[in-house]
NURO-744602 format. One record per atom (N, C-alpha, C, O): y, x, z; atom name; residue number from 1. Coordinates in nm, 2 decimals. Last residue first. Example, Ala and Ser with C-alpha at 12.3 -4.5 7.8 and 13.67 -1.06 7.14 Angstrom:
2
-0.22:1.28:0.71:N:2 .
-0.11:1.37:0.71:CA:2 .
0.00:1.29:0.79:C:2 .
0.11:1.34:0.80:O:2 .
-0.57:1.32:0.78:N:1 .
-0.45:1.23:0.78:CA:1 .
-0.33:1.32:0.78:C:1 .
-0.33:1.42:0.85:O:1 .
% end
This chain:
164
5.72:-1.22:35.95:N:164 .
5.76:-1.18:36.08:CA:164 .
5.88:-1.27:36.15:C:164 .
5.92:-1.24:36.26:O:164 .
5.51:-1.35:35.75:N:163 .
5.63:-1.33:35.76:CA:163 .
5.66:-1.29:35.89:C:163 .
5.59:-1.36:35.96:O:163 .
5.23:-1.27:35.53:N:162 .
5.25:-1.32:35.71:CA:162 .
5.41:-1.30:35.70:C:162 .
5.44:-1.22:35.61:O:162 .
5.08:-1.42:35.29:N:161 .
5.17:-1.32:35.32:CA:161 .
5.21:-1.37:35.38:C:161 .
5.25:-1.48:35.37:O:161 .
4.78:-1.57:35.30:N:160 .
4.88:-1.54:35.23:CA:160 .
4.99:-1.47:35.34:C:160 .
4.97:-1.48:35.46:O:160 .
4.44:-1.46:35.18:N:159 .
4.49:-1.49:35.30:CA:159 .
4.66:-1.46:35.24:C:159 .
4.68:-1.37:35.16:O:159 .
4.18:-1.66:34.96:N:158 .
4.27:-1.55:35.01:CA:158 .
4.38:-1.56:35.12:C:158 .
4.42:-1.68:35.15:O:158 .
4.05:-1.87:35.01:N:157 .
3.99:-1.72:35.07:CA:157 .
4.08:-1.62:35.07:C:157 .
4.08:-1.52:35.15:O:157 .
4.12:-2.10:34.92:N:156 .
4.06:-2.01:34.83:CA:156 .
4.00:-1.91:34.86:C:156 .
3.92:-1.85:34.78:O:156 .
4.24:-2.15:35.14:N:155 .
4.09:-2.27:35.11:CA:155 .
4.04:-2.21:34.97:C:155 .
3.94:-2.25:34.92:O:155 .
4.50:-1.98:35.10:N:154 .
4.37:-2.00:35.21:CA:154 .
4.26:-2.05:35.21:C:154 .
4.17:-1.99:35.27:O:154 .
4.62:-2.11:34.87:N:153 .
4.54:-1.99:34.87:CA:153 .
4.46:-1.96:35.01:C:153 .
4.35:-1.92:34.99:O:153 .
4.62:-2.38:34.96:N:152 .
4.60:-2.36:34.81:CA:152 .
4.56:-2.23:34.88:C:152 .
4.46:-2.23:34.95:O:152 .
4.87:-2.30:35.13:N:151 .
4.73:-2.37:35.21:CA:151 .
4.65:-2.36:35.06:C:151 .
4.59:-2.26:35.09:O:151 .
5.09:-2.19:35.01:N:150 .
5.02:-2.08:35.09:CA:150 .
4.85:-2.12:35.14:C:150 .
4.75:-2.05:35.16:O:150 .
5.15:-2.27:34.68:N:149 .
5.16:-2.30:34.79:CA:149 .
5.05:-2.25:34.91:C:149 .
4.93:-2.28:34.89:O:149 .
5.20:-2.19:34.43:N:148 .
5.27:-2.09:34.52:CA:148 .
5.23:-2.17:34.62:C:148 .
5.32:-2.14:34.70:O:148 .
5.04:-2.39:34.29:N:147 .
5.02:-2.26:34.25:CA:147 .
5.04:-2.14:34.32:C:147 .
4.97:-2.04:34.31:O:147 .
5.13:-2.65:34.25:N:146 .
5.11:-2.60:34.35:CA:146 .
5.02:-2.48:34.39:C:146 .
4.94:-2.48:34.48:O:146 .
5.36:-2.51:34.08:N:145 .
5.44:-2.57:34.23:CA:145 .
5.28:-2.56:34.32:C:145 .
5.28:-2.51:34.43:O:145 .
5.22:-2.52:33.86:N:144 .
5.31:-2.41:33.88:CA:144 .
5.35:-2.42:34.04:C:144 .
5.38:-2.32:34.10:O:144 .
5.15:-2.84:33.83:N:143 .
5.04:-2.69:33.91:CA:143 .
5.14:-2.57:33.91:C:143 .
5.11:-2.52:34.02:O:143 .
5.40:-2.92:33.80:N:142 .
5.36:-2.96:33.95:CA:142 .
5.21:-2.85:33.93:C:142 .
5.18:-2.79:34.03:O:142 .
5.49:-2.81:33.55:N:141 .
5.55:-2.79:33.68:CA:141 .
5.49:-2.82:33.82:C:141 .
5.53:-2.76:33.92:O:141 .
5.22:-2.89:33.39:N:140 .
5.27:-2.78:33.42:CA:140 .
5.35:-2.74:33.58:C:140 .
5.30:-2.68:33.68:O:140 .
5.30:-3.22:33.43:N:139 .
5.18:-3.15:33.47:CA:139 .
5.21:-3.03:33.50:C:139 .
5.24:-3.02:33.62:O:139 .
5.56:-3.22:33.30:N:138 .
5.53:-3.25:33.47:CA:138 .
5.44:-3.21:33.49:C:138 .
5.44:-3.14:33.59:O:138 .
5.47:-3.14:33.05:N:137 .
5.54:-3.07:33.16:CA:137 .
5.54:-3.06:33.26:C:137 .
5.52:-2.96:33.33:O:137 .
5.31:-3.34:32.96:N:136 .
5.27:-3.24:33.01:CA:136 .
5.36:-3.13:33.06:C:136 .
5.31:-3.04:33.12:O:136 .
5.49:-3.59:33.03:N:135 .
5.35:-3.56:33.09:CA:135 .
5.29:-3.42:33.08:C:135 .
5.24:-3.37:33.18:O:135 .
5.66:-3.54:32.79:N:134 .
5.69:-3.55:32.96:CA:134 .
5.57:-3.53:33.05:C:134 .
5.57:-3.45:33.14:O:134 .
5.48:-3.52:32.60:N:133 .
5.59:-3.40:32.58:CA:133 .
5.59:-3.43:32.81:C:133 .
5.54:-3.37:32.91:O:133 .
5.36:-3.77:32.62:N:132 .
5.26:-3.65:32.58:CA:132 .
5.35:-3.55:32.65:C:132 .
5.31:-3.49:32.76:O:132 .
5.58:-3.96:32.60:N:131 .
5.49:-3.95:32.71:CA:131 .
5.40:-3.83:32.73:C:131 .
5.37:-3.79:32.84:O:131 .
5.68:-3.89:32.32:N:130 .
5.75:-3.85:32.46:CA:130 .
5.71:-3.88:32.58:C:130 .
5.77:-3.84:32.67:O:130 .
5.47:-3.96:32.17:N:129 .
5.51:-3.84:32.16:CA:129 .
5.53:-3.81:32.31:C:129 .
5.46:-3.74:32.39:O:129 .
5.44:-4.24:32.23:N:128 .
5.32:-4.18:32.23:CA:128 .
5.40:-4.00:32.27:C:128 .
5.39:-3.95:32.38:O:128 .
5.70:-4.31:32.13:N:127 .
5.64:-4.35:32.29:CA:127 .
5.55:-4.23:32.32:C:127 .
5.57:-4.15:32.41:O:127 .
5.70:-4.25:31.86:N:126 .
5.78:-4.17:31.98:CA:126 .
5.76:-4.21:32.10:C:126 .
5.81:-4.13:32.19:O:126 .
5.59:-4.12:31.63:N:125 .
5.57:-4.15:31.74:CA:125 .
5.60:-4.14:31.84:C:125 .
5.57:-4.04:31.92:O:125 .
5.68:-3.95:31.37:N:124 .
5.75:-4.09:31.45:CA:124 .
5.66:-4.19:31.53:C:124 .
5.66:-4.31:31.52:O:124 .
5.60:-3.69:31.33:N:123 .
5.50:-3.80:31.31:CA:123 .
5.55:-3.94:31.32:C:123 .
5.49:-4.04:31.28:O:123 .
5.71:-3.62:31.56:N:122 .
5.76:-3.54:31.41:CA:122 .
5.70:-3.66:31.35:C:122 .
5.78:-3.74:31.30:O:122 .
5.59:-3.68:31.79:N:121 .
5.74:-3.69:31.76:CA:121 .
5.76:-3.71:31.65:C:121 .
5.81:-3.81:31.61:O:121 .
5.38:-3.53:31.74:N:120 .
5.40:-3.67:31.77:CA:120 .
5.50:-3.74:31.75:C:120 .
5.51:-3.86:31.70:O:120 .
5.46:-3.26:31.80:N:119 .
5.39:-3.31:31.64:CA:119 .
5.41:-3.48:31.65:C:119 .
5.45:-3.53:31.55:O:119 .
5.52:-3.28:32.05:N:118 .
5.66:-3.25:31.95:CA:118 .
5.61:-3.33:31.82:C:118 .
5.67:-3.41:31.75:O:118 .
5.27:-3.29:32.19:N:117 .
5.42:-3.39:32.19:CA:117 .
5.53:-3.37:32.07:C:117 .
5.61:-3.46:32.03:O:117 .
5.18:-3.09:32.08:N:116 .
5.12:-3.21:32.04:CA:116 .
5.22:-3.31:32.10:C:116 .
5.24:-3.41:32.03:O:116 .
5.30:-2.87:32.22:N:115 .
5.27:-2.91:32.07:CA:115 .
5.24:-3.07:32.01:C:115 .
5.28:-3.13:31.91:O:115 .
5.21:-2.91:32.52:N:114 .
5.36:-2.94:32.42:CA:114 .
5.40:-2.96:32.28:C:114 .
5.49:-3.03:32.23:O:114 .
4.94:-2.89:32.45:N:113 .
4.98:-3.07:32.53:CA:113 .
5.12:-3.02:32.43:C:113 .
5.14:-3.07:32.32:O:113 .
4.95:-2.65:32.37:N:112 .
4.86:-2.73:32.32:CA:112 .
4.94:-2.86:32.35:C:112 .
5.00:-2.91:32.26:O:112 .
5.07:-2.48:32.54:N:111 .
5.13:-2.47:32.41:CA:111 .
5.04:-2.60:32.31:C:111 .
5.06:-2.62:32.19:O:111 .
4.94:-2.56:32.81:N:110 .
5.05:-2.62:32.81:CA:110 .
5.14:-2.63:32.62:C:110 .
5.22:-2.72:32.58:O:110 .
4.66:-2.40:32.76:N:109 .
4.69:-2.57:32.72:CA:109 .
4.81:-2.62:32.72:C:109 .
4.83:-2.73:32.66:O:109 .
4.76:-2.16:32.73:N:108 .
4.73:-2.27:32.59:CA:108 .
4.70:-2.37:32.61:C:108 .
4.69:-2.45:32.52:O:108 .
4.82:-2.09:32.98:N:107 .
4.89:-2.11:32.84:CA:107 .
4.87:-2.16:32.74:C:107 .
4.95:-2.22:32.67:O:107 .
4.59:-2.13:33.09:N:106 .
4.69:-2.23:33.16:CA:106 .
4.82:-2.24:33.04:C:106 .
4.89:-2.34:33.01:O:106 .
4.45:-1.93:33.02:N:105 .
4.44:-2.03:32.96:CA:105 .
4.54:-2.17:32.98:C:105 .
4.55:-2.28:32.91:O:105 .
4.63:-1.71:33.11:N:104 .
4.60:-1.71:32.93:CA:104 .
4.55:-1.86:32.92:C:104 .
4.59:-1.93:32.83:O:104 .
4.57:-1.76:33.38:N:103 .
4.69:-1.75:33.28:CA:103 .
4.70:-1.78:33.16:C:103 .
4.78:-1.86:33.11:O:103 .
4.27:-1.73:33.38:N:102 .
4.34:-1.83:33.43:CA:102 .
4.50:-1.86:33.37:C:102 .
4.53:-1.97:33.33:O:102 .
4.22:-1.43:33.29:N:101 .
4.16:-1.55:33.21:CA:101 .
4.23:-1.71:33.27:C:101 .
4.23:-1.80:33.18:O:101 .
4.40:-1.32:33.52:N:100 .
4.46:-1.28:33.39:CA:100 .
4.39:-1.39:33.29:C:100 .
4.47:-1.44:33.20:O:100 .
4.23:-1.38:33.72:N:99 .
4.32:-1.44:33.67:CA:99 .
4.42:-1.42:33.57:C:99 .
4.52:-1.49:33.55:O:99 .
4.00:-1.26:33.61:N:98 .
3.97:-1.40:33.62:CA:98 .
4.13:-1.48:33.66:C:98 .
4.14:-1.60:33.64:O:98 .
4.06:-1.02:33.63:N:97 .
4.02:-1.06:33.48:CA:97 .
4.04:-1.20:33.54:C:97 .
4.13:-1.26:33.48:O:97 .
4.12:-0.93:33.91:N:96 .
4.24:-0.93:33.79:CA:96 .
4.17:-1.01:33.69:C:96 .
4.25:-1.10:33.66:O:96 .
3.89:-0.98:34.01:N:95 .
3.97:-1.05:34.04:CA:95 .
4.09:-1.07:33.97:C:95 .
4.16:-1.17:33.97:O:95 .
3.73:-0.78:33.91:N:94 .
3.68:-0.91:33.82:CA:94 .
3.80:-1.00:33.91:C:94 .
3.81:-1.11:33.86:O:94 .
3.87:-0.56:34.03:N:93 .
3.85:-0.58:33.86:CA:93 .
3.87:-0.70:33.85:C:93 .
3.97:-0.76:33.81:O:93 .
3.81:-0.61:34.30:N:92 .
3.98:-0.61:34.24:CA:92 .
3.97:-0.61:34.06:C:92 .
4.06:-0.66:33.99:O:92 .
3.53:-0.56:34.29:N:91 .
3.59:-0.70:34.34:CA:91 .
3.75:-0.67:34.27:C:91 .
3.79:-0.74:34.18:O:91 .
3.56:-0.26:34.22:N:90 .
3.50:-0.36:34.12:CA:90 .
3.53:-0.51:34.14:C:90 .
3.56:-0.58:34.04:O:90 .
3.65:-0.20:34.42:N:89 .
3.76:-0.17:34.33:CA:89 .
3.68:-0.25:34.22:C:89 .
3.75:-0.30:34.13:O:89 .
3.47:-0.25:34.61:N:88 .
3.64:-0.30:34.64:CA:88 .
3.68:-0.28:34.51:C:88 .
3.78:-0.36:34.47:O:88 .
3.30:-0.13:34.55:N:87 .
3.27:-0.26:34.57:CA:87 .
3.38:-0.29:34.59:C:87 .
3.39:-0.42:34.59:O:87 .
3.38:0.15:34.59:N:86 .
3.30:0.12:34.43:CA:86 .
3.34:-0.07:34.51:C:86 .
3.46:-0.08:34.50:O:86 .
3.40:0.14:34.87:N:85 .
3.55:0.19:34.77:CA:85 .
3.50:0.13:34.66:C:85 .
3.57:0.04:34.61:O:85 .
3.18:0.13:34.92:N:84 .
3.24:0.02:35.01:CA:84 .
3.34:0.05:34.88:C:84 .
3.35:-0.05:34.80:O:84 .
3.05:0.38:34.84:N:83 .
3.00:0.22:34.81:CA:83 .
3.12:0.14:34.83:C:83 .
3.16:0.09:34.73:O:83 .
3.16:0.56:35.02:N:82 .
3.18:0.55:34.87:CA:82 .
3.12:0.47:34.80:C:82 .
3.14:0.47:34.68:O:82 .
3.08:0.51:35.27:N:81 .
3.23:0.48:35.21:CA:81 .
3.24:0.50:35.09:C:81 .
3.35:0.48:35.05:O:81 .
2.82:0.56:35.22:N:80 .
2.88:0.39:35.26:CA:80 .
3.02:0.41:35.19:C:80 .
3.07:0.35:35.09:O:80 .
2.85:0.86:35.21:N:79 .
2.78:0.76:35.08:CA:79 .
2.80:0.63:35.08:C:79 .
2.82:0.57:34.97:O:79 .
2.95:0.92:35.46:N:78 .
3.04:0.92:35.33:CA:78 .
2.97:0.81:35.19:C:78 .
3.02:0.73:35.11:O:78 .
2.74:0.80:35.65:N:77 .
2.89:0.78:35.62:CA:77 .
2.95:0.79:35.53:C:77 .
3.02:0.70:35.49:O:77 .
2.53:1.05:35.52:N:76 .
2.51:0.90:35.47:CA:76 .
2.63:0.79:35.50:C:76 .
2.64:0.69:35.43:O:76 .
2.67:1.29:35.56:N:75 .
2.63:1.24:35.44:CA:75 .
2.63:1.06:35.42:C:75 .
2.69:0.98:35.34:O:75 .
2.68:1.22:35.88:N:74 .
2.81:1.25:35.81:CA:74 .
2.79:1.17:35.68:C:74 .
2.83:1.05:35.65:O:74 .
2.40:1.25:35.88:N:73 .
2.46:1.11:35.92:CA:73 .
2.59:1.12:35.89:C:73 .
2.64:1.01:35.89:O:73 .
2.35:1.49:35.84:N:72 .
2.30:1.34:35.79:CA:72 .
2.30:1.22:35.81:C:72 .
2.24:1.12:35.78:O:72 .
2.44:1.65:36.00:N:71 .
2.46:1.62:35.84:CA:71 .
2.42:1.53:35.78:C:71 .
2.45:1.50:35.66:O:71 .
2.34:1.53:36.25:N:70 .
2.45:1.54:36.24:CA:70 .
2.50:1.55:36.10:C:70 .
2.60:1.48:36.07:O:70 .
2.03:1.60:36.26:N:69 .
2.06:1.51:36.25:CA:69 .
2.25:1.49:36.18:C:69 .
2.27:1.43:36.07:O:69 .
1.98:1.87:36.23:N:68 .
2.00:1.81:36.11:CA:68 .
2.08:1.67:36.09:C:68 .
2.14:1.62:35.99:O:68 .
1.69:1.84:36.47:N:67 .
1.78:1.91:36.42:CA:67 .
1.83:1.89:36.24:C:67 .
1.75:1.88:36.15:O:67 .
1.65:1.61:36.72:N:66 .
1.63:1.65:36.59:CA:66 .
1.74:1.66:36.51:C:66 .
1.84:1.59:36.48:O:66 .
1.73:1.72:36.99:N:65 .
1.62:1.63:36.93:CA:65 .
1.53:1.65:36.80:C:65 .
1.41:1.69:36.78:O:65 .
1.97:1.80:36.97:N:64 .
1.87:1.89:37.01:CA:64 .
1.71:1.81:36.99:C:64 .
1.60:1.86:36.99:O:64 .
2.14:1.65:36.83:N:63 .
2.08:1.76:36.74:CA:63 .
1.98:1.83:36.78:C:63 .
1.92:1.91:36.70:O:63 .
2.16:1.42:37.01:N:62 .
2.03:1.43:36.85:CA:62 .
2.01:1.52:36.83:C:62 .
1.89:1.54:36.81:O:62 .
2.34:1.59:37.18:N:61 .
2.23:1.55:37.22:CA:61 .
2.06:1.53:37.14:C:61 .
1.95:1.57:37.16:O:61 .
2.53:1.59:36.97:N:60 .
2.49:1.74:37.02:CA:60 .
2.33:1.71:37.07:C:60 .
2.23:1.77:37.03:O:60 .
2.58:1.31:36.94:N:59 .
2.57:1.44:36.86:CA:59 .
2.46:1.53:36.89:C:59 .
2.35:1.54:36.85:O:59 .
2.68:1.28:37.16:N:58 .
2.60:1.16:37.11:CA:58 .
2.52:1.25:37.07:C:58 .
2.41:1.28:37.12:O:58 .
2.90:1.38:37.19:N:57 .
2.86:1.44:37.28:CA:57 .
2.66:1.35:37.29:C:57 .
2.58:1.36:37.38:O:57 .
3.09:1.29:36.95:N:56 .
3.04:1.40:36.99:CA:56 .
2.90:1.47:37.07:C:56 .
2.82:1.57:37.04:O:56 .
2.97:0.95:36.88:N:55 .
3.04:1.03:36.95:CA:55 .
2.97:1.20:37.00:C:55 .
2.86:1.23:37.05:O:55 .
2.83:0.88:36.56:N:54 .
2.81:0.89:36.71:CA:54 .
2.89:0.96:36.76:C:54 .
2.91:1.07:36.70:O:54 .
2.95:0.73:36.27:N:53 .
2.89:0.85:36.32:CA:53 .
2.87:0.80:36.43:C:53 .
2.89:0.68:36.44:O:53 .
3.07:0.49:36.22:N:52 .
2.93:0.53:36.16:CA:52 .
2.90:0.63:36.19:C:52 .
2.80:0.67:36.13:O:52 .
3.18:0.33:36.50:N:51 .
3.18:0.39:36.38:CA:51 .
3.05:0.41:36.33:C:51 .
2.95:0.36:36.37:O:51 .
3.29:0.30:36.84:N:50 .
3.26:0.25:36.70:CA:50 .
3.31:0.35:36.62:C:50 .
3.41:0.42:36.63:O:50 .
3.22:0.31:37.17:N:49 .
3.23:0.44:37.06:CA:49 .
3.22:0.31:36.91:C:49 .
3.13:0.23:36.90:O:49 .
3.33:0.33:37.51:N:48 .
3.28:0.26:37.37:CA:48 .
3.29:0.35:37.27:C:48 .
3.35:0.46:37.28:O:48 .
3.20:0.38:37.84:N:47 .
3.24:0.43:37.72:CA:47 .
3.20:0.37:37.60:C:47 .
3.09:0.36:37.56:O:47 .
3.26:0.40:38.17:N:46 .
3.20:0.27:38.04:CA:46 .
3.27:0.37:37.93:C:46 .
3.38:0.41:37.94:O:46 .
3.19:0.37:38.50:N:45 .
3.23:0.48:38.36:CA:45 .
3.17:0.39:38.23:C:45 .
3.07:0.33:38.21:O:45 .
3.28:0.31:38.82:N:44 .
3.19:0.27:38.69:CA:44 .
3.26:0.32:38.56:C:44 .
3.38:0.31:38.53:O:44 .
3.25:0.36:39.18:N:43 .
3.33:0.40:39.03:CA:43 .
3.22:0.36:38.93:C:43 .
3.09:0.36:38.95:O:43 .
3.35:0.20:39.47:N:42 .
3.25:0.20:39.34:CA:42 .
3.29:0.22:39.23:C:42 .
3.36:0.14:39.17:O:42 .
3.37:0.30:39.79:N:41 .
3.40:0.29:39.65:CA:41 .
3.33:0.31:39.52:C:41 .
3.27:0.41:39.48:O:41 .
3.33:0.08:40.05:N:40 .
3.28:0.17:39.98:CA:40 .
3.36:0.18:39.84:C:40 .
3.40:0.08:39.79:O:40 .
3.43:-0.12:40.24:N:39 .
3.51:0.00:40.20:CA:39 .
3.46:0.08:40.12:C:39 .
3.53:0.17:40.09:O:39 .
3.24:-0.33:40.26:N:38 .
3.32:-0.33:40.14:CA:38 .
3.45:-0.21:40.15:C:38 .
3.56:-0.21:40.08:O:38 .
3.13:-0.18:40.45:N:37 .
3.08:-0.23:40.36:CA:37 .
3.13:-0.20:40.21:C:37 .
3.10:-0.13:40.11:O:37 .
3.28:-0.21:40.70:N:36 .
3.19:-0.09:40.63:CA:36 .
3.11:-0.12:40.47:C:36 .
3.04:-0.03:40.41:O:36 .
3.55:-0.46:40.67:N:35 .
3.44:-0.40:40.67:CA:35 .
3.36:-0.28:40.62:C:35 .
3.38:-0.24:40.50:O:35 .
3.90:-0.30:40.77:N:34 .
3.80:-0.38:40.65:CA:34 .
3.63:-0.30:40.68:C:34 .
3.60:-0.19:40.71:O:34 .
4.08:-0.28:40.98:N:33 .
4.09:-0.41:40.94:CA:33 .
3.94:-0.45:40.81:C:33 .
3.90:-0.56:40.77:O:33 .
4.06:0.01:41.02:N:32 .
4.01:-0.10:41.12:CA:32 .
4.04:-0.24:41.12:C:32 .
4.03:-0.31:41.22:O:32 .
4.01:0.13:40.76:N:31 .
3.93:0.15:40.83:CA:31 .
3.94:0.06:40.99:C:31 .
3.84:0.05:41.06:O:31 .
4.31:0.07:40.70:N:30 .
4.20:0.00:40.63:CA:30 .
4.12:0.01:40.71:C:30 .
4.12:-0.10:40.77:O:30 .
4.49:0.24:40.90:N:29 .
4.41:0.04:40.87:CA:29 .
4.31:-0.02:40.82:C:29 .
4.24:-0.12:40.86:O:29 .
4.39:0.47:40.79:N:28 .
4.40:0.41:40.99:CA:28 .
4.39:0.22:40.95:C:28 .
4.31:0.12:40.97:O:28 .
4.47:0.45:40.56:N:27 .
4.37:0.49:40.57:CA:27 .
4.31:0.43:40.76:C:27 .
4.22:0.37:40.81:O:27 .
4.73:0.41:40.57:N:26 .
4.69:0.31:40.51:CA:26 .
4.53:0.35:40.55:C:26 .
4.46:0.25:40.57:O:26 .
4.82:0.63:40.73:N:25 .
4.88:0.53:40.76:CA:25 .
4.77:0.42:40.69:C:25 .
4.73:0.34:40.77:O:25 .
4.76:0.86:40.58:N:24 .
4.69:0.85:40.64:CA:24 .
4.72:0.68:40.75:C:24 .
4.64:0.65:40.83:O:24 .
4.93:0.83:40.35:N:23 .
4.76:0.81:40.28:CA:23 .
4.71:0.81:40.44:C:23 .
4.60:0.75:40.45:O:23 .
5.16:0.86:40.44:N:22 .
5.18:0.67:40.41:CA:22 .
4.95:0.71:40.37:C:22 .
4.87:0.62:40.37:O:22 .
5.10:1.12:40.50:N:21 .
5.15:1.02:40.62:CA:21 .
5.10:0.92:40.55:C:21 .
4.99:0.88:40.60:O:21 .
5.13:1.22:40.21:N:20 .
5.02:1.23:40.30:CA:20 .
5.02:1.16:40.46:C:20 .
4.92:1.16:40.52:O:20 .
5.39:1.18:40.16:N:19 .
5.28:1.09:40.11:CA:19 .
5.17:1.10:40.18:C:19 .
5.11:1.00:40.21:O:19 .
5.60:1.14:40.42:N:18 .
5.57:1.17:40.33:CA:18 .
5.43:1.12:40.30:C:18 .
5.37:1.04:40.38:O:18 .
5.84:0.87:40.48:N:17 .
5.74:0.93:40.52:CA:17 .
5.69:1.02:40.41:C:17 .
5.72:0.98:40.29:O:17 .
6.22:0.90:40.52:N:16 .
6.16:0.87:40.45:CA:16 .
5.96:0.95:40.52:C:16 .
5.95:1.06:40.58:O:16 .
6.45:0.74:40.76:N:15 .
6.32:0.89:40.68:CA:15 .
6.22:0.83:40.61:C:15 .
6.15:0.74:40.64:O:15 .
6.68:0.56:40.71:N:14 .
6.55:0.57:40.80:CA:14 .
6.54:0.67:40.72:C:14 .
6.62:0.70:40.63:O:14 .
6.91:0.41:40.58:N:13 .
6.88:0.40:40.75:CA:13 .
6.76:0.45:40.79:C:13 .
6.71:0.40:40.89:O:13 .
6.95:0.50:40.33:N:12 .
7.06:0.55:40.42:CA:12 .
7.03:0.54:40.57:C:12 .
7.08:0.60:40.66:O:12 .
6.71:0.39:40.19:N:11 .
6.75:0.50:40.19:CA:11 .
6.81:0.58:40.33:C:11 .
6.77:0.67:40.41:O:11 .
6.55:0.14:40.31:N:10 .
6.62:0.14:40.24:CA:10 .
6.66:0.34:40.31:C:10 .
6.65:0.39:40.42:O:10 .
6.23:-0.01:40.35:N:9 .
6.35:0.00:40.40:CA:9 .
6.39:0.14:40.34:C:9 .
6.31:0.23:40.32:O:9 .
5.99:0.01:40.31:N:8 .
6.05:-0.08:40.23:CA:8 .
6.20:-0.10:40.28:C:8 .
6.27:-0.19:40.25:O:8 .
5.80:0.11:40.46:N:7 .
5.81:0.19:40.34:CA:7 .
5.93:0.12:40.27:C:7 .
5.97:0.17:40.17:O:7 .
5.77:0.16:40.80:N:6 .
5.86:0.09:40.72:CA:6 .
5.88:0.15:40.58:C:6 .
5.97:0.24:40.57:O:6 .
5.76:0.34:41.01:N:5 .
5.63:0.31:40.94:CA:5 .
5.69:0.20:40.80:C:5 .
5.61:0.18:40.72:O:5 .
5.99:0.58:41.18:N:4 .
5.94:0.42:41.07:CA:4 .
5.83:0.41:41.01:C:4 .
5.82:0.50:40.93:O:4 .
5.86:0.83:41.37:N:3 .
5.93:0.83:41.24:CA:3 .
5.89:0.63:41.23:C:3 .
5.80:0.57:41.28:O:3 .
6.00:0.94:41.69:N:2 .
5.94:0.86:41.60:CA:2 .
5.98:0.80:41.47:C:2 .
6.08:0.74:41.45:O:2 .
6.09:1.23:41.84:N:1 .
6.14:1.12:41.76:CA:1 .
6.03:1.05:41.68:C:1 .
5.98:1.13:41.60:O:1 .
% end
């Protein structure tokens, strides 16, 4: 009885081939449909490695080189990352102070401009006053407004909060 060469037909009407059949089925073609050539196979091994150490086997190889190597290059990993941590937490200082100094001052000038609308007032100036009083509110409110706006903090460097 002859088996189907037909991998793509269906359960209930044929037999199934086994695998070593369908490897020697494809192997009988290849070999007389594709050139000597380009039947060859070409493996290529590519290995990436990032970091500040060397991959294991990187390692072992220095160490027979030069012995030591391996602690010493742990050490001086750790020493980066204990820079990198010092230089992040120093950048997060002077970034709290400078806007903690931004606030405090954004406060006094608004308790300044508002003040001086009311005193204006009080004074019976009242164009003068109630332009001072309105003007600097609006001021206030429109940097408060554009204070939260996400392109403002980009062209600042900082990057704003991704929404999903």
């Amino acid at each position: 009885m002859k088996r189907r060469t037909n991998p793509t037909t269906t359960k209930s009407n044929s037999t199934f081939l086994k695998r070593e059949e369908i490897t020697d089925l494809v192997r009988e073609e290849v070999s007389r449909t594709v050139l000597p050539a380009v039947r060859r196979l070409s493996i290529e091994r590519t290995e990436i490695f990032s970091g500040p150490i060397p991959p294991p086997t990187a390692c072992r190889e220095y160490e027979g080189v030069l012995p030591g190597f391996t602690e010493r290059a742990v050490a001086m990993a750790e020493r980066a990352q204990d820079s990198d941590i010092q230089s992040r937490l120093r950048a997060d200082r002077y970034t709290l102070i400078w806007r903690l100094t931004s606030i405090l001052l954004a406060f006094l000038i608004a308790v300044i401009v508002v003040g001086g609308g009311i005193a204006l007032l009080f004074f019976d100036k009242n164009i003068a006053g109630y332009s001072v009083l309105i003007g600097g509110v609006a001021g206030i409110i429109v940097a408060m407004r554009t204070g939260q706006n996400p392109k403002r903090e980009q062209d600042g460097g900082e990057q704003p909060a991704t929404r999903p």
